[in-house]
Every structure is written in structure tokens, then in C-alpha cells.
C-alpha positions as CSV (number, residue, x, y, z in Angstrom):
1,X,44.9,-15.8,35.3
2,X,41.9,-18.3,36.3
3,X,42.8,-20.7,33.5
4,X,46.4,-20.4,34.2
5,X,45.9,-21.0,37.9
6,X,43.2,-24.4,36.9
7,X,45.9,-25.6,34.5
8,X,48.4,-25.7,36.8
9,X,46.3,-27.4,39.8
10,X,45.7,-30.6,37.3
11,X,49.5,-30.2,36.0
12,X,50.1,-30.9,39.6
13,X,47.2,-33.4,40.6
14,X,48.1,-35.7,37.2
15,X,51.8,-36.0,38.2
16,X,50.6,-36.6,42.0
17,X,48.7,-39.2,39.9
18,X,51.2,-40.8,38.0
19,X,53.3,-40.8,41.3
20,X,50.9,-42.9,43.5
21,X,50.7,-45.8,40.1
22,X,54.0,-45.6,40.3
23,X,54.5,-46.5,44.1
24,X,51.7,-48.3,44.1
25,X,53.5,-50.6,41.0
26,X,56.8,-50.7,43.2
27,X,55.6,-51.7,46.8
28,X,52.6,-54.0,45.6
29,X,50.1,-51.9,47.1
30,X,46.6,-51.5,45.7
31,X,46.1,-47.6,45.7
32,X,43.5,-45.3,44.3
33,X,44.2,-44.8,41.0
34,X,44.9,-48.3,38.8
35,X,45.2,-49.9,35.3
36,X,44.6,-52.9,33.8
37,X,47.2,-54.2,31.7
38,X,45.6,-57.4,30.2
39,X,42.6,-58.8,29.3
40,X,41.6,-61.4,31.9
41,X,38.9,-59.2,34.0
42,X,37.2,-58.0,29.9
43,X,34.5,-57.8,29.4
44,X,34.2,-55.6,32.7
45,X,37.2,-53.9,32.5
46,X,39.9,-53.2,29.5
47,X,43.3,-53.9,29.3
48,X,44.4,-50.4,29.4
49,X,40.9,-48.8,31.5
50,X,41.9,-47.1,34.5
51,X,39.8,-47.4,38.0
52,X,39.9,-46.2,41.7
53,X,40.2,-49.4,44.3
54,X,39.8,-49.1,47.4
55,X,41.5,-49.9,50.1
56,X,40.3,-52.7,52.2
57,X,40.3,-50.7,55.3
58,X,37.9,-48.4,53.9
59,X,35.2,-50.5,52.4
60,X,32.8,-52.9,53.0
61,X,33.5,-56.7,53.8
62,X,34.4,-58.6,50.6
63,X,31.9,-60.4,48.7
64,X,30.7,-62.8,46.1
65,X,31.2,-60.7,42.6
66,X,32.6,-58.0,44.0
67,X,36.2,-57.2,42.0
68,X,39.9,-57.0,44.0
69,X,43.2,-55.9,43.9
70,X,46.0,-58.5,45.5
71,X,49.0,-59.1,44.9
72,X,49.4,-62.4,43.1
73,X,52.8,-63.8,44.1
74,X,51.7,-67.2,42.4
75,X,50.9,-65.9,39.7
76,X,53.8,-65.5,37.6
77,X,56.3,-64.0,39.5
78,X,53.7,-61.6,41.3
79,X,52.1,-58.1,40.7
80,X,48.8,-56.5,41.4
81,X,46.2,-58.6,40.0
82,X,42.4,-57.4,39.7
83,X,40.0,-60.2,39.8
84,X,36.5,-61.2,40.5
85,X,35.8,-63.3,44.0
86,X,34.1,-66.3,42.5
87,X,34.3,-67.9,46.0
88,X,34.9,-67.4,50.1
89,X,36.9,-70.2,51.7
90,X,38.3,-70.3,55.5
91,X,41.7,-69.5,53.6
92,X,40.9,-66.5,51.7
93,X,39.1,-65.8,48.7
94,X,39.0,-67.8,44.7
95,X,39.1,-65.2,42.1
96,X,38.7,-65.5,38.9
97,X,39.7,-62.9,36.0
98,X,36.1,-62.2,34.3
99,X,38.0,-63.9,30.7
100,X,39.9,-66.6,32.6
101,X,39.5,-70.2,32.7
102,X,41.1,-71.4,35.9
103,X,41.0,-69.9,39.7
104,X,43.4,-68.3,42.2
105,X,43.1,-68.3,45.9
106,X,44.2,-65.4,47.6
């Protein structure tokens, strides 16, 4: 009965899961739970490797190194993008993708 009951609480939390990616996908909104789906922040991350982002509101001010979630309407066509901050200007923040030759400002 145990196992039963402990098989069904992750049935539940992996579809609660796979709902957040999903709506997090749709509205362009970093959430918890994230994949990578190329290989522009490797070695640090793999396309494919998931992580948990957190929100802005919730975490520390943003700094040199640290890695971000934005959505990168320049960037073609848009979509969440997860990049290093290689710099702080007065208009946002450069990124860079850890295997990337060129710079974005968000």
C-alpha cells in the first residue's frame, strides 16, 4: 500500500512537472524546472541537462558569471535562452552562451 501510495505522489509530481516546462515554453517565463536544448552554454550545461532557475524575485542581484534565463526575442525569433552574464551595462546585462562566440544584451 506504501509503494503504491509513493508511486502515485511522483506519477502526480512528474506530470505537475512536465506541466510547468510546458507553460513555462508557452508564455516565455523562466520557471523552476528547465532544459537545455543546444549546446551554446556546454561545457557547463548539456543540450538536453535539465536545471531549476530561479526566479529573479527570489534570488540574489545578478552578477558577473552567474547563468540566466531571458527570453531572447533577438535571437531568432525568441525563446528562453540560458546564458552566462559576461557583462553589466546601464541597459541590461551581455551574455554570452559558455560555447558561443558573439554576445547578447538583454
Amino acid at each position: 500500500m506504501l509503494r503504491r501510495t509513493a508511486a502515485d505522489v511522483l506519477a502526480i509530481l512528474a506530470v505537475l512537472a512536465v506541466i510547468a516546462l510546458v507553460v513555462g515554453q508557452l508564455t516565455g517565463q523562466p520557471v523552476l524546472l528547465g532544459y537545455v536544448t543546444s549546446g551554446s552554454i556546454s561545457p557547463t550545461l548539456e543540450a538536453g541537462d535539465g536545471f531549476v532557475a530561479v526566479p529573479a524575485t527570489m534570488s540574489d542581484d545578478i552578477e558577473l558569471g552567474d547563468v540566466i534565463v531571458f527570453d531572447a526575442i533577438e535571437l531568432q525569433g525568441g525563446g528562453l535562452t540560458t546564458h552566462r552574464v559576461v557583462g553589466i551595462i546601464d541597459e541590461g546585462y551581455i551574455t554570452r552562451g559558455d560555447n558561443n562566440p558573439f554576445s547578447v544584451v538583454v
